[in-house]
C-alpha positions in Angstrom: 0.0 0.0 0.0 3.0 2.3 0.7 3.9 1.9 -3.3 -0.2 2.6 -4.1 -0.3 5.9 -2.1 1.1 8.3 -3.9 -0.5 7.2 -6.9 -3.7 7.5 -5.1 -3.0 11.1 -4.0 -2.7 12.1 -7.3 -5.6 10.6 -8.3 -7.4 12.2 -5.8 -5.9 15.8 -6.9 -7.9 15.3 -9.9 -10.9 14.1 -8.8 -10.9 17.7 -6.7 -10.2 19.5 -9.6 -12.7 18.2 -11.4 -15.5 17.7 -8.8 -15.3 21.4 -8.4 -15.6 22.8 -12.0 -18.7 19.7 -11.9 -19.9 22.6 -9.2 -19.0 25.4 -11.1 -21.2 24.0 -14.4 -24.0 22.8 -11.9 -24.5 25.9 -9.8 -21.6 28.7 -10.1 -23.8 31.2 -8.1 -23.5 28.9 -5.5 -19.4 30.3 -4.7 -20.5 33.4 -6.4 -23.2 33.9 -3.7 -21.2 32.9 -1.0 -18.3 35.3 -2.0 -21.0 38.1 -1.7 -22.1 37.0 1.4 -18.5 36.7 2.8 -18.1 40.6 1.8 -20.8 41.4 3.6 -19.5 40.5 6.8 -16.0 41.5 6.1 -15.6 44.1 8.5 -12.8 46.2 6.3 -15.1 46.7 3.3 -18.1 47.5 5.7 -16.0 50.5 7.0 -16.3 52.3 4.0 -18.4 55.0 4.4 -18.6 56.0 0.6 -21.4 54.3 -1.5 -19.8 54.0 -5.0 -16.3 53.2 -3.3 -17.8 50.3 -1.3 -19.6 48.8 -4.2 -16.7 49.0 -6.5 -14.5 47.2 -4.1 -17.3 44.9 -3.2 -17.2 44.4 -7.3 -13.4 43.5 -7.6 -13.4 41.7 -4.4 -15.8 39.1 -5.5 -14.2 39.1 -9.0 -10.7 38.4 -7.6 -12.1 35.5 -4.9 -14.2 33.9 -7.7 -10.5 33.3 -9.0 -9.5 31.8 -6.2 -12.0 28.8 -6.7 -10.7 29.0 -10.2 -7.3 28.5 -9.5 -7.9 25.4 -7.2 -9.6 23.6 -9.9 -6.7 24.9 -12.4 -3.7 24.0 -10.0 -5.4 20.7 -9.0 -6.0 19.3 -12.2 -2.5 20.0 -13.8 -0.7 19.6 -10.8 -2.1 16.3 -10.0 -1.9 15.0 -13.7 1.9 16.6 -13.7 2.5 14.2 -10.4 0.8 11.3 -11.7 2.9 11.0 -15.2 6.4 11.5 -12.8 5.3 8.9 -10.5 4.7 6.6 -13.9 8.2 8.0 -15.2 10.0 7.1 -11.3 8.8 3.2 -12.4 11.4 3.2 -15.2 13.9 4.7 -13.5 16.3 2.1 -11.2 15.8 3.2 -8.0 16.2 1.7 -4.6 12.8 1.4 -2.6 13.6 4.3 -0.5 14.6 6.7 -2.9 11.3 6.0 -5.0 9.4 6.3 -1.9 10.8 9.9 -1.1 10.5 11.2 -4.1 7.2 9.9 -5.1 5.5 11.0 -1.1 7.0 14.4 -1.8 5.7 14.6 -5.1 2.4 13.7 -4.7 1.8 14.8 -1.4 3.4 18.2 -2.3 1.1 18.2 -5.7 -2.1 17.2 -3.4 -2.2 20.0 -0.6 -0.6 22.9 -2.6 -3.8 23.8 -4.3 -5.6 24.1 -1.2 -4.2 27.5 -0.5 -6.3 29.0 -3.4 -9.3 26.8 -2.1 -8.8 27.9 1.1 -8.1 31.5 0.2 -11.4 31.4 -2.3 -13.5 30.1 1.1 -12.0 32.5 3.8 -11.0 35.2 1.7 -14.4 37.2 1.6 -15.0 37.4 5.3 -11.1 37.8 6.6 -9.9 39.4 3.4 -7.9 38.1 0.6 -4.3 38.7 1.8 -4.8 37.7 5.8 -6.7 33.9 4.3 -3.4 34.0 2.0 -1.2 33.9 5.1 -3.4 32.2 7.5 -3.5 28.8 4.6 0.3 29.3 3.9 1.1 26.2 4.9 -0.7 24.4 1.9 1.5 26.6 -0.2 4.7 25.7 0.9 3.4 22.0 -0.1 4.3 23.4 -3.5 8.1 23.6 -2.6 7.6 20.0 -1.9 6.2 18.9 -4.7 9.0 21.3 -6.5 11.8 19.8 -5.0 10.0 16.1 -5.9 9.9 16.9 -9.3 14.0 18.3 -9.2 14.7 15.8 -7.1 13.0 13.2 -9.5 14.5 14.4 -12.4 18.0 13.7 -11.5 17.8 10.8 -10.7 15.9 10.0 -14.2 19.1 11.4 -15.7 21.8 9.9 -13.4 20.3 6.6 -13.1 19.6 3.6 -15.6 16.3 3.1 -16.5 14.9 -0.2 -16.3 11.5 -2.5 -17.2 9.3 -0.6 -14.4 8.4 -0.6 -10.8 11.3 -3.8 -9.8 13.4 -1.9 -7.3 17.6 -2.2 -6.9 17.5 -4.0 -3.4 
């Protein structure tokens, strides 16, 4: 199962990326809506005592969180699809168990949580503002250094190592 794993992350990357934009085609006012409502309570924007300024950064507020949703289904789907074809690449490369093992749990777990950030921010964003839900999910996009330094990482040893029928391991 520890082999199966990161394949199954990555899988599972997709299957958020896609359920999502499923959401988006079945009922986009749904995060639009909730965006709007989110402004509404977002204390900063409410403090703006000028009509025509509040409702034009009430406008590009919702406009830049509705993005947010967009970019977890965008980073998701690539990202996921990226980490699935290097796992399937590692399986030619001769590798020991262990090296395969850290490379392929940093790629796909790295590739999995990084696009929660712009999920996160998109969710929290409204209400605590766009930067402050940026910073408070940080976390999530520091997962993409992971996954980066999975993919380097993976890549030399592609290139230093023989390649081999796939997935039978040096030890």
């Amino acid at each position: 199962m520890k082999y199966k794993f990161p394949y199954l992350l990555s899988v599972l990357g997709m299957i958020g990326g896609v359920f999502i934009s499923i959401l988006f085609g079945a009922n986009e006012d749904l995060f639009k809506n909730r965006i709007l409502k989110g402004l509404e309570d977002n204390v900063k924007i409410q403090s703006i005592e000028d009509a025509a300024l509040k409702s034009e950064k009430i406008k590009t507020e919702q406009e830049k969180n509705w993005r947010y949703y967009q970019r977890y289904h965008f980073h998701a789907t690539g990202i996921s699809a990226l980490s699935l074809a290097m796992l399937l690449l590692l399986g030619f490369v001769q590798l020991s168990s262990k090296e395969f093992l850290l490379t392929s749990y940093m790629i796909s777990i790295g590739g999995f949580l990084y696009p929660f950030v712009w999920l996160f921010a998109g969710l929290y964003g409204p209400e605590m503002g766009r930067s402050e839900a940026k910073e408070a999910f940080a976390v999530f996009g520091y997962m993409g250094g992971i996954f980066l330094i999975g993919i380097i990482y993976g890549l030399y040893l592609g290139m230093v190592r023989r390649w081999k029928s796939p997935f039978s391991f040096a030890d």
